[in-house]
GUBARO-501222 format. One record per residue (C-alpha): x, z, y. Coordinates in steps of 0.2 Angstrom, whole numbers, plus 5000, padded with zeros to 4 digits. Layout:
N
X:Z:Y
...
END
This chain:
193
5210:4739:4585
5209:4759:4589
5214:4767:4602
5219:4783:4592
5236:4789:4595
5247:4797:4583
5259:4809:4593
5273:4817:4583
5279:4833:4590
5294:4840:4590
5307:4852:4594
5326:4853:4592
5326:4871:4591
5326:4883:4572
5324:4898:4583
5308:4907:4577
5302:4910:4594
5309:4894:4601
5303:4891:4620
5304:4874:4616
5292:4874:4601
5281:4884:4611
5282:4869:4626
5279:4856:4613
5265:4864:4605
5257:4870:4620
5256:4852:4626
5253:4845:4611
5235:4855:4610
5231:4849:4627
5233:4832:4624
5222:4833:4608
5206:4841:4623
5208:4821:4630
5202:4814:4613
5208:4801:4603
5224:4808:4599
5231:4816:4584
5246:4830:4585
5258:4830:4570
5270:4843:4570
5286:4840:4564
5295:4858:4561
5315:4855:4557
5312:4874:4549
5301:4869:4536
5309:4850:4532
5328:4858:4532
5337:4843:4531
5354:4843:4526
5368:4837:4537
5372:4821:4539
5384:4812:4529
5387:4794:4523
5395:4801:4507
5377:4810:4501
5373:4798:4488
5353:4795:4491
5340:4799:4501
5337:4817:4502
5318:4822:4499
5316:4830:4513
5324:4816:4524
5311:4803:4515
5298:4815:4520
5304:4816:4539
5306:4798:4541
5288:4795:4534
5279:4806:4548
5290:4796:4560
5286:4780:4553
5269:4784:4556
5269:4790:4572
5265:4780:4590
5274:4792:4599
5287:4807:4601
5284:4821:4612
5301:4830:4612
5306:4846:4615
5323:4850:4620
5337:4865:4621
5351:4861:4631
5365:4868:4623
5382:4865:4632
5374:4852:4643
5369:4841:4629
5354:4842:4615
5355:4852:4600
5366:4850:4583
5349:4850:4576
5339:4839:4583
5354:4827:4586
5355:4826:4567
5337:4825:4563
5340:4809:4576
5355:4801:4564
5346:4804:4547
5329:4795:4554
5342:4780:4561
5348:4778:4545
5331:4774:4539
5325:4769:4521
5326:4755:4511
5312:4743:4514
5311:4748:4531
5312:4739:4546
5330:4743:4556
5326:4759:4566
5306:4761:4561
5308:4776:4568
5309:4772:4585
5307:4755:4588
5296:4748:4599
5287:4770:4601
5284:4778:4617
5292:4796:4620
5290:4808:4634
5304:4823:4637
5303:4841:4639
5314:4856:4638
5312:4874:4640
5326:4888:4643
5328:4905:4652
5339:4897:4667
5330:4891:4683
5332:4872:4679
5323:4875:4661
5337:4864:4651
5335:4852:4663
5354:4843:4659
5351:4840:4642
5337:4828:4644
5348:4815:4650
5358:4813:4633
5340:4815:4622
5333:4800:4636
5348:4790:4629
5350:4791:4615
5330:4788:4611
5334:4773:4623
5348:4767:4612
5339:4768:4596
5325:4756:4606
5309:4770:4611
5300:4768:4626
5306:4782:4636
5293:4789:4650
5302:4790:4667
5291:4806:4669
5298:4823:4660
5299:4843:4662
5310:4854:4663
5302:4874:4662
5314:4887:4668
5310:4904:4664
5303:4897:4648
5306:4916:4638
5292:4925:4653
5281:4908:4654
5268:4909:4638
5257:4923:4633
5252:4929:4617
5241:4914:4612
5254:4904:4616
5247:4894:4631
5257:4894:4648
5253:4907:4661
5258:4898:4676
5242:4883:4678
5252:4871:4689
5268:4873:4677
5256:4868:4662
5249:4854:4674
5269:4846:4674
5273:4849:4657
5256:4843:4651
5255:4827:4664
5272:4820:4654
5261:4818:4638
5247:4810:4646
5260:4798:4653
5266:4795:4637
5249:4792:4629
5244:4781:4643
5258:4769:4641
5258:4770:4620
5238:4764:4622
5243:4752:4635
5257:4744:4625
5244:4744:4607
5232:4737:4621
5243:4720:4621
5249:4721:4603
END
């Protein structure tokens, strides 16, 4: 048995210079300094899946490619916009086409059984705060451990500098203390497996 964990990270942002990919990379690099933890980046810009539908005959390439860096994962460190109270359009979909799953698989493979920790980024003072609680369920739903811990950074467009790392130490502290949570309960739970 190993200890290493293999922490997908991602963000339900296509925005080039997406505050929430900045978040989830920023703390994806940090976990990486306590060792035995390997950050895979899941970038919905570059795997451009299609919509969902039930009438798309087959599993799109790039769908089969997305759930395989899932399937392969320990964890999910999440990044999410709020838009309109809610999560994205984006990452909401990403959700539905890895739910599916392919065949062969165990039902939900995905997420079954996985720890997730939550964060979110946006210019407004409680940093998307409001659209964790439908990402927290519906990652519930589909059977992922969900840290209680999460963070919410307002001002997210002033909070990184140029090298990408957060200005603001105590701010970085918060964000980066939800995926040390989430690390510390995935080795916990493969601890009993």
């Amino acid at each position: 048995m190993t200890d290493q964990i293999r922490v997908g990270v991602l963000w339900g942002s296509l925005r080039k210079d997406s505050m929430n990919g900045k978040l989830a990379k920023f703390v994806g690099r940090k976990l990486q300094d306590f060792g035995g933890v390997e950050i895979i980046e899941i970038d919905l810009v570059a795997l451009d899946l299609p919509m969902f539908s039930g009438d798309i005959e087959g599993m799109p390439s790039e769908v089969s490619e997305f759930i395989s860096i899932l399937v392969g994962c320990d964890a999910l460190l999440v990044a999410s916009p709020e838009y309109n109270g809610s999560l994205t359009g984006v990452l909401k979909n990403a959700i539905d086409w890895a739910s599916v799953g392919r065949d062969g698989d165990e039902p939900l493979a995905c997420f079954k059984g996985k720890v997730s920790g939550l964060l979110s980024s946006s210019p407004g003072a409680i940093g998307g705060l409001q659209g964790l609680v439908h990402v927290r369920q519906i990652l519930t739903r589909l059977q992922m451990l969900v840290v209680p811990d999460q963070y919410a950074l307002g001002g997210g467009h002033e909070a990184f500098d140029d090298a990408g790392d957060m200005k603001d130490a105590k701010k970085a502290k918060m964000a980066v203390d939800v995926g040390r949570e989430m690390v510390r309960v995935c080795r916990a739970l493969k601890a009993t497996d």
